[in-house]
N, C-alpha and C positions, 0 to 999 in steps of 0.2 A: 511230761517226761516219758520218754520212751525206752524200754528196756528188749534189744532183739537177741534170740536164740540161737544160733547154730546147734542143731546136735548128726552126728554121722554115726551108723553101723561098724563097730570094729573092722567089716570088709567093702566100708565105702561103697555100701548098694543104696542107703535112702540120706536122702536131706531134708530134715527140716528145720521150716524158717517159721518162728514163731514170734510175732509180733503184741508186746505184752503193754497195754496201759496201767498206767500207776502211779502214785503220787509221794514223796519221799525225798530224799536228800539224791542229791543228783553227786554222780561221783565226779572228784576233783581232778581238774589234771595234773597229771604226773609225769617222771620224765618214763620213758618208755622201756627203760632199764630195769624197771624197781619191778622185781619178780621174785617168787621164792618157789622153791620144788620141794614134796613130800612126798610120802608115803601112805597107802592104804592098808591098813592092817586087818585081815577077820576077826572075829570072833575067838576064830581058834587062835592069835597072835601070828597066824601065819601072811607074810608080805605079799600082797597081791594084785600091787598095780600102783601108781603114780599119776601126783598132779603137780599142773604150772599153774600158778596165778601170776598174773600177769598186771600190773594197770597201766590202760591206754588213756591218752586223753579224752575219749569217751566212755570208758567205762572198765567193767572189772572180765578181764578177760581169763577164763578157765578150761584148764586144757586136760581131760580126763583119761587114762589108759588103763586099761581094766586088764589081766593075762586072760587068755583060756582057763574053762573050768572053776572060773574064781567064784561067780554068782549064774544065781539061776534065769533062764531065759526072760524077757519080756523086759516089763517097767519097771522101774526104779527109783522113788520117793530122792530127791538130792538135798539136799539143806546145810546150809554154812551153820555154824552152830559158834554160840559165843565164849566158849574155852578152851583153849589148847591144849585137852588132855585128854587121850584115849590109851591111859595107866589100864582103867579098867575092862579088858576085850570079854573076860571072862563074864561083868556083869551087864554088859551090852552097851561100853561107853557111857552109860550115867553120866560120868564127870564130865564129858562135853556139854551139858547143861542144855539149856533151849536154843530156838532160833536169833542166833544174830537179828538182834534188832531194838532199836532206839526213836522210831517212828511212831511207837503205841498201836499198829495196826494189827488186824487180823490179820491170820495163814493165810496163803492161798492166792496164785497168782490172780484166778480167775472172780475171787472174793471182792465185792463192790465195797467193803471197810478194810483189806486188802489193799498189799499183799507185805510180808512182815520184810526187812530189806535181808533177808538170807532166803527167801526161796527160792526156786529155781523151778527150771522144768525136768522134768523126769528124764531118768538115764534110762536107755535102753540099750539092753545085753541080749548080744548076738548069742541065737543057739548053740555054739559051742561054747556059750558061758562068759564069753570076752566083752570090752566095751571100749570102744572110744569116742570122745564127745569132746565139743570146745561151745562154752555155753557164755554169751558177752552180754552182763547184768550193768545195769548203771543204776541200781538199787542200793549199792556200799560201794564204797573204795574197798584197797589194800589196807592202809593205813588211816592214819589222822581220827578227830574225835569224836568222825562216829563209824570208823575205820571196821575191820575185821578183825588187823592186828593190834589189840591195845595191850591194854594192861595184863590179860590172862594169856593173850594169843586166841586165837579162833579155829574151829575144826571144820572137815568136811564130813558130813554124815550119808550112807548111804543105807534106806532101810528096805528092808524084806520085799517089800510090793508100793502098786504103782500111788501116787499121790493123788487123789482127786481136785487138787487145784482152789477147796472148799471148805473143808470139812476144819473141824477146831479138835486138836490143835496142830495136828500136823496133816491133814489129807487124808487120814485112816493110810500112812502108810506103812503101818506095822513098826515092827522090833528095826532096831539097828542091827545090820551085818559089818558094814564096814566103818571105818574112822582113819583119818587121816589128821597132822595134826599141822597147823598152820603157826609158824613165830618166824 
């Protein structure tokens, strides 16, 4: 199975194409319709940017827009997270629970017992703090039963710094700043 990445610079200055091996539940196809749009919330509960999930018949395609000023420059830990609930912005989304995942594997794209089916590759926010990214996992679907959307619904997590692609359990990517919430 093969899982490829798009991610773009809010000012569409760099491309990368990251070419990810992994082994896992291969996403199902779907018709091309089945999409759902959210919202990013901080910390502070303040709105600060939007995503598309999308599923293709190849995979789970996510489309990320981050405003100006919302997070700090560089990398960005990403992670689907297996509950639909970022109630709590104040205690750093806790109730988004861990990574989406139903494979038994370890974090870490880059991880050889790797990689769990909600990682991702890191976001990266343009210096003026913005971010836009479209990142095509065929590690989960949208739905079905080993879906993102199930029974609780599924989040997106964005944390403080950059993921090392390795590390247990999440990359050493620090605290959650942002949450989005997925049903």
């Amino acid at each position: 199975m093969t899982s490829v990445a798009f991610t773009r610079t809010a000012l569409g200055a760099a491309l990368l194409v990251t070419m990810l091996a992994g082994s896992g539940t291969v996403a199902p196809a779907r018709a091309a319709d089945d999409a759902v749009t959210t919202e990013f919330q901080s910390t502070a509960g303040k709105t600060i940017g939007k995503a598309t999930l999308k599923q293709l018949p190849t995979g789970l395609l996510i489309d990320i827009a981050i405003a100006p000023g919302s997070l700090t420059p560089g990398k960005h830990g990403l992670h689907l997270h297996a509950v639909g609930d970022c109630s709590d912005a104040a205690d750093a989304f806790k109730k988004a629970g861990g990574h989406a995942d139903h494979s038994g594997r370890e974090h870490g794209l880059a991880n050889p017992k790797g990689p769990h089916m909600g990682d991702l590759p890191n976001l990266v926010v343009a210096a003026d703090g913005s971010a836009g990214a479209e990142f095509l996992t065929s590690l989960i679907a949208l739905r079905g039963a080993h879906g993102l959307i199930g029974e609780t619904g599924g989040s997106i997590i964005i944390h403080a710094g950059p993921d090392d692609h390795m590390s247990q359990p999440i990359g050493g990517a620090g605290g959650r700043v942002a949450c989005a919430v997925v049903k």
